[in-house]
FIDO-41659 format. One record per residue (C-alpha): x, y, z; residue in three letters. Coordinates in steps of 0.02 Angstrom, whole numbers, plus 50000, padded with zeros to 5 digits. Example, Ala and Ser with C-alpha at 12.3 -4.5 7.8 and 13.67 -1.06 7.14 Angstrom:
residues 2
east:north:up:fikol
50615:49775:50390:Ala $
50684:49947:50357:Ser $
//
This chain:
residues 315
east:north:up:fikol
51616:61592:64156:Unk $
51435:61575:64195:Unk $
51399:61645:64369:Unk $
51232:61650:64492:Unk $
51123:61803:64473:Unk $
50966:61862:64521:Unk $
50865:61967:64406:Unk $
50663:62052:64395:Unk $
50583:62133:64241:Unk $
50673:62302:64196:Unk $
50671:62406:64068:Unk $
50863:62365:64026:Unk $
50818:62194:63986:Unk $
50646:62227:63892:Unk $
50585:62218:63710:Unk $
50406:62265:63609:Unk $
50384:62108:63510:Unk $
50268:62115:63352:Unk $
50115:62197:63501:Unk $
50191:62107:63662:Unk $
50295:62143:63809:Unk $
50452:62020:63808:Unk $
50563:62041:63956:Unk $
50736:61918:63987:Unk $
50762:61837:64133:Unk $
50862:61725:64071:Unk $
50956:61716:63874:Unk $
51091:61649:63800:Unk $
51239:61745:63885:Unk $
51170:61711:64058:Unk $
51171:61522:64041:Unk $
51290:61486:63920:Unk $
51153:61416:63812:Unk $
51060:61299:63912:Unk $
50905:61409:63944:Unk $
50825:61566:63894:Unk $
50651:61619:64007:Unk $
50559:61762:63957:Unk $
50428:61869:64070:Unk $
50303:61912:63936:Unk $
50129:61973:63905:Unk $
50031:61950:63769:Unk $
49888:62006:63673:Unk $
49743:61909:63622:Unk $
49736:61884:63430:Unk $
49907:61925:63406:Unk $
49966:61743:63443:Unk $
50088:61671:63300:Unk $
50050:61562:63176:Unk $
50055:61387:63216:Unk $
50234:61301:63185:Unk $
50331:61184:63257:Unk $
50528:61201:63338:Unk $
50672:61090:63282:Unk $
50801:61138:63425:Unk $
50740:61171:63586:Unk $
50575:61113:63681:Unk $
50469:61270:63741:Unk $
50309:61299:63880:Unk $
50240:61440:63935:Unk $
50190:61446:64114:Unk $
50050:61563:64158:Unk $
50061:61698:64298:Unk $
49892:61778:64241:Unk $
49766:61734:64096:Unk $
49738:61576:64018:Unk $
49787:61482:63865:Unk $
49693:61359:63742:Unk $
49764:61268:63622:Unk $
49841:61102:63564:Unk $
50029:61002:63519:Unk $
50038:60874:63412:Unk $
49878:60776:63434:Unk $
49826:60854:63625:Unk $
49722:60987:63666:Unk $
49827:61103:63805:Unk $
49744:61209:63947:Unk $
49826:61310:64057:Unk $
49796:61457:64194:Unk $
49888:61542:64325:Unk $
50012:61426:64407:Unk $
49989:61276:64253:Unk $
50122:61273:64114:Unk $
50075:61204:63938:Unk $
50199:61099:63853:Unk $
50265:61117:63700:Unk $
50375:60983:63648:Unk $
50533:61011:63526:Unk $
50460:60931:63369:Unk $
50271:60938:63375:Unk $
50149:61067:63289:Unk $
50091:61159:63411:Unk $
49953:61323:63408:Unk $
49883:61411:63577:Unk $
49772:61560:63599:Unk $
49761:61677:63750:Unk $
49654:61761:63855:Unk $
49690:61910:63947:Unk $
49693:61924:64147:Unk $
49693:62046:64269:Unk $
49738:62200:64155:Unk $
49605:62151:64031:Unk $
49734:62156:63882:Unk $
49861:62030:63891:Unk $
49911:61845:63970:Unk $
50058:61867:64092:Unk $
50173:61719:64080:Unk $
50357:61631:64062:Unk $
50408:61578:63908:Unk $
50523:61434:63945:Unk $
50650:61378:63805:Unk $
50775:61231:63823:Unk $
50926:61257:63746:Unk $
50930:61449:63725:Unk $
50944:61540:63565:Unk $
50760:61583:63485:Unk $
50767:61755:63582:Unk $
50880:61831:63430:Unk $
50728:61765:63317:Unk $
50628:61907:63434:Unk $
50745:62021:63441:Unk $
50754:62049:63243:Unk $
50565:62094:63251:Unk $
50572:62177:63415:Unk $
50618:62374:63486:Unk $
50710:62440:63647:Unk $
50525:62437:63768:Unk $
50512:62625:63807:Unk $
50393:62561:63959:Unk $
50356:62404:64046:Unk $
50190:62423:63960:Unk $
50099:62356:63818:Unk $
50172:62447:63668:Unk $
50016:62545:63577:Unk $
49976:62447:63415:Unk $
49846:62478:63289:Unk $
49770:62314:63248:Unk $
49731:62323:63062:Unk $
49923:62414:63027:Unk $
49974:62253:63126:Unk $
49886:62152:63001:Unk $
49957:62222:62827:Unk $
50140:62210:62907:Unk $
50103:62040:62946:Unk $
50071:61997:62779:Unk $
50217:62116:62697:Unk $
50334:62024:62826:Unk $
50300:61848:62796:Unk $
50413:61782:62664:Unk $
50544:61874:62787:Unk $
50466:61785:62946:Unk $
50457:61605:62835:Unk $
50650:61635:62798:Unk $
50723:61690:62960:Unk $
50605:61536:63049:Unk $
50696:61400:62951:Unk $
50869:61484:63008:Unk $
50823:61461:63193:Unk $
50734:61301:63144:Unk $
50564:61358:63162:Unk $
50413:61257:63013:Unk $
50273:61389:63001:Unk $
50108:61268:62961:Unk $
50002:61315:62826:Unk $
49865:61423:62875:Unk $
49720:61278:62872:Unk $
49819:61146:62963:Unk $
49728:61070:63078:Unk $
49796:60933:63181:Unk $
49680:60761:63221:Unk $
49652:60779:63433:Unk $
49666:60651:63554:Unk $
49527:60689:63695:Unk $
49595:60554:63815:Unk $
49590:60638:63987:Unk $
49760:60706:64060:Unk $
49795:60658:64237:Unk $
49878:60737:64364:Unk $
50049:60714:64414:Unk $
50060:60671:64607:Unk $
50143:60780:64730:Unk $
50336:60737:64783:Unk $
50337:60768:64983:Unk $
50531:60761:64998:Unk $
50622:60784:65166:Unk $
50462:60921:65245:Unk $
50471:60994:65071:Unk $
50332:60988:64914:Unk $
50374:60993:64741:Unk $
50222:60990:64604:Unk $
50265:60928:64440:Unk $
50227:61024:64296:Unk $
50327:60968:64147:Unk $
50450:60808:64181:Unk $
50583:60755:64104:Unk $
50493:60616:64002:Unk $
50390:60753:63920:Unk $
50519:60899:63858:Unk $
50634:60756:63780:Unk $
50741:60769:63933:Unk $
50761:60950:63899:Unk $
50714:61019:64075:Unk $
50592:61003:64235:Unk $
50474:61114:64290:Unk $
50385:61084:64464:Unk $
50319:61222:64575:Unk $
50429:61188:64760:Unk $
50339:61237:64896:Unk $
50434:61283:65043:Unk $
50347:61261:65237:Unk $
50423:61386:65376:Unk $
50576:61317:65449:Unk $
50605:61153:65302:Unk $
50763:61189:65208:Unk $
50828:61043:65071:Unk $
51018:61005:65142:Unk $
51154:61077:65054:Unk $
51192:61001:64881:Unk $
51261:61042:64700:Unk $
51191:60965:64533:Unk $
51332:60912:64456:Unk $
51251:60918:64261:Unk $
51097:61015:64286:Unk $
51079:61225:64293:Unk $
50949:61271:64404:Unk $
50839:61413:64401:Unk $
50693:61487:64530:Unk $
50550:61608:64487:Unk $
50483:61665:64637:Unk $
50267:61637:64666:Unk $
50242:61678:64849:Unk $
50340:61734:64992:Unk $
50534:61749:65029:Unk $
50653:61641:64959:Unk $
50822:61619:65054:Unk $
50976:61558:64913:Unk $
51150:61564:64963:Unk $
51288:61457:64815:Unk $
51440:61447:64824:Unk $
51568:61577:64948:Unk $
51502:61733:64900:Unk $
51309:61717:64825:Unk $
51168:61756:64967:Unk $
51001:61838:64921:Unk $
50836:61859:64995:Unk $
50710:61842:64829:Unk $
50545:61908:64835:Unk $
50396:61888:64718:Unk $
50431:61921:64530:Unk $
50638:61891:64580:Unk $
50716:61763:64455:Unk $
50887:61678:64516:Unk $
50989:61573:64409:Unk $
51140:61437:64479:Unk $
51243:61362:64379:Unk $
51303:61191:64375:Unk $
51400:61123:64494:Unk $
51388:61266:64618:Unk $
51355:61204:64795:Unk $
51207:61293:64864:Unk $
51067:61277:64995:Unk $
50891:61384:64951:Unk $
50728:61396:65107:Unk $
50591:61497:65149:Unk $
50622:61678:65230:Unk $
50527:61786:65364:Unk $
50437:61674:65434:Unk $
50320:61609:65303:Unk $
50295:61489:65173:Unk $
50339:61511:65006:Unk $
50328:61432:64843:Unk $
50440:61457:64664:Unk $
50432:61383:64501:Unk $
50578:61281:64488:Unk $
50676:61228:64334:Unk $
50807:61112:64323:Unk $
50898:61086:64147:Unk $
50927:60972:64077:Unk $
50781:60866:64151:Unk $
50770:60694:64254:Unk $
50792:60777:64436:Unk $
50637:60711:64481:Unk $
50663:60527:64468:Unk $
50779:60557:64619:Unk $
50636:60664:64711:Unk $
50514:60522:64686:Unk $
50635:60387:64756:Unk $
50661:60507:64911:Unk $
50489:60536:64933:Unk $
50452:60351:64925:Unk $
50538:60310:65073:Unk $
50492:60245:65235:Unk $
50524:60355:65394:Unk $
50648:60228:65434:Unk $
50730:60214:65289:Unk $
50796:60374:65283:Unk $
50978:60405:65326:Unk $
51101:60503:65264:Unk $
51200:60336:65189:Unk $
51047:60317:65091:Unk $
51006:60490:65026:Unk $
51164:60502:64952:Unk $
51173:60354:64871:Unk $
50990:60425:64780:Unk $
51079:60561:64765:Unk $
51237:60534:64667:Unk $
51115:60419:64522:Unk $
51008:60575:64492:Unk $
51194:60675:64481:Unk $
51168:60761:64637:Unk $
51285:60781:64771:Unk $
51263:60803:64945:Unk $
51394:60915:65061:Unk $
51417:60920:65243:Unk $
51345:61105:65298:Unk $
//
């Protein structure tokens, strides 16, 4: 039975991976496959090899640092509070630079459907710290090389395509625009990656939260969905006996199907990466948010409602 949890970096869930820090948020177990997020930081010029992913779609969405790179034929840019996209099926390659600690990129890793972290885990130890592991750069280089038929062969199990070392892919330099912002019932959600562009594997907006705005009480009836706190205090109560308070760096998973209600707390805004898997809640967020003052009654929202698979329950 897959149950509501909350859950920050520890050292209990926490890995070295080939120079990085990988820590779970959410894996396999904790979702019952639909999504596995991953704190991590990592260090410039130890970036993998591009390849491209035959299951699940994957972003990264950066808390600190910055990220260059491309998938398929578009150049991707991203830094602190912008995810790039990855899409299940295109080439992709990225390099980092570090932020604040001058040594790594602090970020999610976002994969849709779950799985890929026992790829990690086989190249990975027990973290002994929630620190960068101590690495010497040209050893790191010669097992590289020693472990690459291994790496090639263990890829194609989790259906991972390393590209050959001089691929590079033809770029498209048409300007990316920005997605507009979804006001929804005092509330703002910022899309990030929709629906249309992870192959309907998830949605990831940033929801910002004003004091006193809470969305009414609800339950996705196909989707999980999963918060990342940014800023401030998040209030989530689900179901009869799930009620936290969720502070920056707090990660809460619900489950599908589990009536909950989630606002700001203390007194102040807040905001939270939000993702919702699999995709498409957004269509029903942009039909809410393109109604008239007057058009909006409770008749109406739930009849928005129930086509996005969304239910909406008397408090």
């Amino acid at each position: 039975m897959i149950l509501p949890y909350l859950r920050r970096r520890t050292l209990a869930h926490s890995h070295w991976y080939m120079g990085h820090l990988s820590s779970g948020l959410a894996t396999h177990d904790d979702t019952g496959g639909a999504l596995t997020v991953l704190e991590v930081n990592m260090r410039p010029g130890m970036e993998p090899p591009a390849h491209v992913h035959s299951r699940e779609a994957e972003a990264i969405f950066v808390l600190d640092g910055g990220i260059e790179g491309w998938a398929g034929n578009r150049r991707i840019s991203a830094g602190p509070g912008e995810i790039a996209n990855l899409p299940n099926g295109e080439p992709h390659g990225w390099k980092v630079t570090a932020g604040a600690d001058g040594k790594s990129i602090r970020g999610l890793l976002i994969l849709a459907p779950s799985g890929l972290e026992s790829f990690f885990e086989r190249y990975s130890v027990p973290a002994q710290s929630l620190e960068l592991p101590e690495v010497d750069v040209n050893q790191y280089a010669i097992d590289m090389q020693q472990n690459v038929g291994k790496m090639i062969a263990d890829g194609a199990e989790f259906g991972i395509q390393w590209m050959p070392p001089d691929y590079t892919p033809a770029l498209d330099d048409a300007p990316v625009f920005a997605k507009p912002c979804l006001h929804v019932l005092g509330e703002h959600f910022e899309p990030l990656a929709l629906a249309v562009e992870t192959g309907g594997s998830f949605t990831a907006m940033i929801w910002h939260s004003p004091v006193e705005s809470q969305m009414p009480k609800h339950r996705h009836n196909t989707a999980d969905e999963a918060f990342y706190v940014l800023d401030g205090e998040v209030a989530i109560t689900a179901g009869e006996r799930f009620s936290v308070i969720a502070r920056p760096g707090d990660f809460v998973f619900l489950p599908k199907g589990l009536p909950h209600t989630h606002r700001s707390h203390g007194g102040k805004p807040s905001r939270a990466l939000q993702i919702v898997t699999p995709g498409g809640v957004e269509t029903a967020l942009a039909e809410v948010a393109a109604l008239a003052p007057h058009e909006i009654t409770i008749e109406r929202l739930m009849e928005i409602a129930e086509r996005g698979q969304i239910t909406l329950l008397p408090e």
